[in-house]
C-alpha positions, 0 to 999 in steps of 0.5 A: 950892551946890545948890538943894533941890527937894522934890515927892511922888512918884519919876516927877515928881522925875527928869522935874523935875529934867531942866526945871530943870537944862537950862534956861538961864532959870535961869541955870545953877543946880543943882537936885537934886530928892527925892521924899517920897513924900506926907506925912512926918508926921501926927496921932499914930496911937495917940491923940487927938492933939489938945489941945481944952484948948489950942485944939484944937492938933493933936500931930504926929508923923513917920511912922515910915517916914520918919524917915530921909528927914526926917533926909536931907533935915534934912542936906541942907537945912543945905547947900542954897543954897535949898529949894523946896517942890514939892508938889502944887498942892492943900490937901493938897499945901500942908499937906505943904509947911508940914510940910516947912518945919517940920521942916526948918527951912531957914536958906537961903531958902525957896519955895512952887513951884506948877504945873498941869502938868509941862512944861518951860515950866510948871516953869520959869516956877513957879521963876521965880515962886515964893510964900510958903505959903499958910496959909488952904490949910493951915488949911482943910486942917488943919481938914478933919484935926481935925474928921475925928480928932475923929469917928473917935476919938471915934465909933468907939469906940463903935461898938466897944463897941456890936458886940463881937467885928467888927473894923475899925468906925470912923465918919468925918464925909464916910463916914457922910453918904456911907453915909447916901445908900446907906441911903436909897435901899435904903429907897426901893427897899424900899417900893417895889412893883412895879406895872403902869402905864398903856398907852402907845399908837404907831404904825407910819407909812410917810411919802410921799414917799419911803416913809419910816417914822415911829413915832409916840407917842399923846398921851395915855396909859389907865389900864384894858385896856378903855379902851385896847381902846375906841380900838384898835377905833374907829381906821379907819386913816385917818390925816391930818397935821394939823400939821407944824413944822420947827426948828433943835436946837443941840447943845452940846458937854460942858464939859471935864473937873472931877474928878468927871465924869471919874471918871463918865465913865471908869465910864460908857464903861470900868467903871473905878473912881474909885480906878483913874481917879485912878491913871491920872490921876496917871500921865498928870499925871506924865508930863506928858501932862494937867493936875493931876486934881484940881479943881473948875473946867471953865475951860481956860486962855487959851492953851490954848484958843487953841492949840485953836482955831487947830489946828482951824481949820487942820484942819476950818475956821473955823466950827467953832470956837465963838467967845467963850470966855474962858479962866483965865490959865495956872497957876490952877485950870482943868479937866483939859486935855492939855498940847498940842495934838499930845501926843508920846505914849510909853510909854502905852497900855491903860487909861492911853492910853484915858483920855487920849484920852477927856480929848484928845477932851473939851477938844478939842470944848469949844472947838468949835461947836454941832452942828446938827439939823434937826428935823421934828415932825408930828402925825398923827391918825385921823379917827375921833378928835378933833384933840386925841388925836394921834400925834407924829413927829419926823424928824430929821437933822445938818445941821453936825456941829460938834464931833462931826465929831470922833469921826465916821466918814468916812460920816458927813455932814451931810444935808437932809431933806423934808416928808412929804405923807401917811402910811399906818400899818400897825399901831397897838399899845399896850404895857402899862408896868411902874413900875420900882423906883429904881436902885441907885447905881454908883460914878458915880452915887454920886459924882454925888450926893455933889457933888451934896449938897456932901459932900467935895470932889474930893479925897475921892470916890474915898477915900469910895467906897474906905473904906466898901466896905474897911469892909465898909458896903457892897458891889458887886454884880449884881441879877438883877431881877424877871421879869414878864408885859407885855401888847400889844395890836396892831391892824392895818391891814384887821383889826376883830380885836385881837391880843394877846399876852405877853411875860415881861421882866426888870425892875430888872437891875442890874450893879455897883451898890452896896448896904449891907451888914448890918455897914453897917446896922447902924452907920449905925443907930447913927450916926444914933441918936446923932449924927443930924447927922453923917449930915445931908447938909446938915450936911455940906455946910455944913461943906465950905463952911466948910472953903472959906470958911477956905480963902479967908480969909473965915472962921477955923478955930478958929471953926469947929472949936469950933462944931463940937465945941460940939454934937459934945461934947454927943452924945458925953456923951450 
């Protein structure tokens, strides 16, 4: 008879069912393996579809598009030696197995398979220990369903008949606190007022010996052109060291990757959206090129660090492989990783392959030693000034590269670097600072913000982005900025004389930054007139926390729900 296994997409069904039937630790087992591509059933879409008088009993139906998978599969479950349930290793890859289970309703025994990775090794050893459901995933998961339909359904009409005639409103818990975040900084740069700043004064010094050239920052910044002139002209350019320090920087490298700094990273370095990032991750996490993409963790796994290591010691030495690091044991929740150490790449390339090398590089350097610095600071002072109005050098130079000896260029090589006797400076200018307006948010820093406040989880990131922008909430756009007039002030060595001169600058240029819209305006007015504590960022995030408490047993979720709806209910009558 044949074992059935289920997983949620066609490219990890045909490369699992290959592990699985070569394998001889299974002892010769036949394994066929089906893809439900995601969920196969829902909250009803065309209702409420929960019972609050029963408990908040959620009513679920079979997507319409998968009633004949769910009857292939109920046929092919009747004659099934076992069922495996594969689906992914995430609350919402639980909740699908006990769908799955449910409907089914196997009379063979049935099993909750889990992986990080699919490699060979790691499906094998998931099969051979397989698990129960867990049902404090799927609660929490469930809970995270009802509470985001109870808003939706409730709110959203509202919201239709408060804007007739706009098409496509609706409110959801994450995407209000989410849209609230983007309102509040399109206030702050609103009340913002462009103004000029202080004067900010340096030097331009040639070192001895070696003829090294140094810039130098004043200590100290002036608040009026007249102030700022004063000391211009007072200077004799008689400039002393009156202090030198020397140290060691240590450089630590990033931790690997969690969901959240990969889609920041992948903005940052390739302008890539959270929503492609996770399209590409998937397709490397199926290929079985990296680990599964979302989590919140930034530990590798115990082996993988160790097979790191010993290839790095092999390749550049023992020193640069950072000692101490204690890993997970393989299987549990770690960071996004490869899968090897020297990947057998096919098949990639383009933005896929980019991303993968970016996630190589990232867990690569993580297991390696400190880079190295040698830092060099000098106070430099005119003699017409006291010794408390100074200039401030820094020299520096890499004495290891440590884990950036990855990403080096064959030129790049550790040096040393000498004190400097005296100085001579051949101008000093002063450069009058404009106070610039808040940056708008883009993707990465959006996302950022969210985990940073506590709202969603790496699950929902990129879908919050996602629905606002499909919403019509917000936009993505350029700002042209502001053109305004800086002024320097230049004294030179041998000249009394100051010269000054303009310079007309942009300011607040921004590309691809986010901005609410009118319609978003509007509704998040709305939402925050009437539920104020849906767009309370703090409320938000302590319901995440809840939602983990009930994912780790430590809390119920009918509890939370129903404190929830307590306040929820008295809004919506209101």
């Amino acid at each position: 008879m044949t074992h059935l296994v289920l997983v949620e997409s066609f490219a990890k069904a045909k490369v699992i069912a290959q592990y699985l039937n070569t394998s001889k630790r299974l002892q010769g087992k036949k394994f066929e393996v089906i893809a439900t591509l995601g969920h196969v059933r829902d909250l009803g879409a065309k209702a409420l579809s929960i019972e609050i008088s029963k408990g908040f009993k959620p009513i679920y139906e079979v997507l319409p598009y998968k009633k004949k998978l769910v009857q292939q599969l109920v046929n092919k479950t009747k004659t099934a030696e076992a069922l495996w349930l594969a689906s992914d290793y995430d609350r919402e890859g639980e909740s699908i197995a006990m769908h799955l289970k449910v409907l089914l309703k196997p009379k063979c025994p049935c099993y909750r398979v889990v992986f990080t990775e699919i490699t060979s090794d790691a499906i094998v050893d998931a099969f051979l220990s397989p698990r129960e459901i867990d049902y404090n995933l799927v609660n929490a998961q469930e809970t995270r369903r009802i509470l985001d339909r109870l808003v939706g359904y409730k709110i959203s009409p509202l919201l239709w008949r408060e804007f007739r005639g706009i098409k496509g409103l609706s409110a959801g818990r994450v995407q209000s606190s989410g849209l609230y975040l983007v309102f509040e900084r399109e206030q702050e740069i609103a009340d913002f007022k462009t103004s000029k700043q202080s004067w900010e004064v340096t030097a331009d010094f040639t070192g001895n010996p070696g003829e090294k050239t140094l810039l130098g920052k004043l200590n100290k910044t002036f608040k009026h052109k007249a102030d700022v002139e004063t000391f211009l002209k007072s200077l004799r350019f008689d400039f002393n060291i009156l202090d030198r320090t020397s140290c060691k920087k240590y450089t630590s490298p990033s931790k690997p990757f969690k969901t959240s700094s990969l889609q920041q990273s992948a903005y940052t370095k390739y302008g890539f959206t959270a929503n492609k990032t996770m399209s590409l991750a998937q397709e490397l996490y199926e290929k079985g090129l990296i680990t599964y993409m979302r989590t919140e963790s930034t530990v590798l796994c115990q082996s993988f660090v160790e097979d790191a290591q010993s290839y790095i010691k092999s390749k550049y030495g023992e020193k640069y492989i950072k000692q101490n690091i204690k890993g997970v044991q393989k299987g549990a929740h770690e960071a996004i990783r490869p899968t090897a150490i020297r990947p057998v790449i096919e098949n990639i390339g383009g933005d896929t392959r980019k991303l993968f090398d970016m996630i190589y590089q990232r867990a690569m350097e993580s297991v390696m030693s400190d880079e190295e610095r040698q830092v060099i600071t000098y106070k430099i002072s005119d003699a017409a000034s006291n010794d408390d109005i100074y200039f401030i050098c820094t020299d520096s130079c890499v004495t290891f590269m440590g884990f950036n000896i990855i990403s080096s260029s064959p030129e790049d090589k550790p040096t040393n670097i000498d004190y400097i006797d005296s100085v001579v400076c051949r101008q000093v200018v002063a450069k009058q600072k404009w106070k610039e307006p808040p940056s708008h948010y883009t993707e990465a820093s959006f996302i950022k913000r969210l985990e940073h406040e506590g709202i969603g989880r790496p699950s929902t990131y990129a879908s919050t982005v996602a629905k606002l922008l499909d919403r019509g909430y917000i936009s993505i756009v350029n700002k042209e900025g502001e053109r305004v007039i800086e002024c320097y002030l230049t004294r030179k060595k041998g000249h009394k004389t100051l010269i000054e001169h303009e310079k007309n600058v942009l300011i607040g240029k921004e590309k691809n930054v986010i901005v609410i819209t009118d319609i978003g305006n509007k509704v998040n007015e709305f939402v925050a007139s009437k539920f104020d504590y849906i767009c309370d960022r703090k409320f938000t995030a302590h319901m995440e926390t809840d939602l983990d408490k009930i994912a780790d047993g430590s809390k119920k979720h009918l509890e939370v729900i129903e404190s929830f709806w307590k306040v929820f209910s008295k809004s919506i009558m209101a």
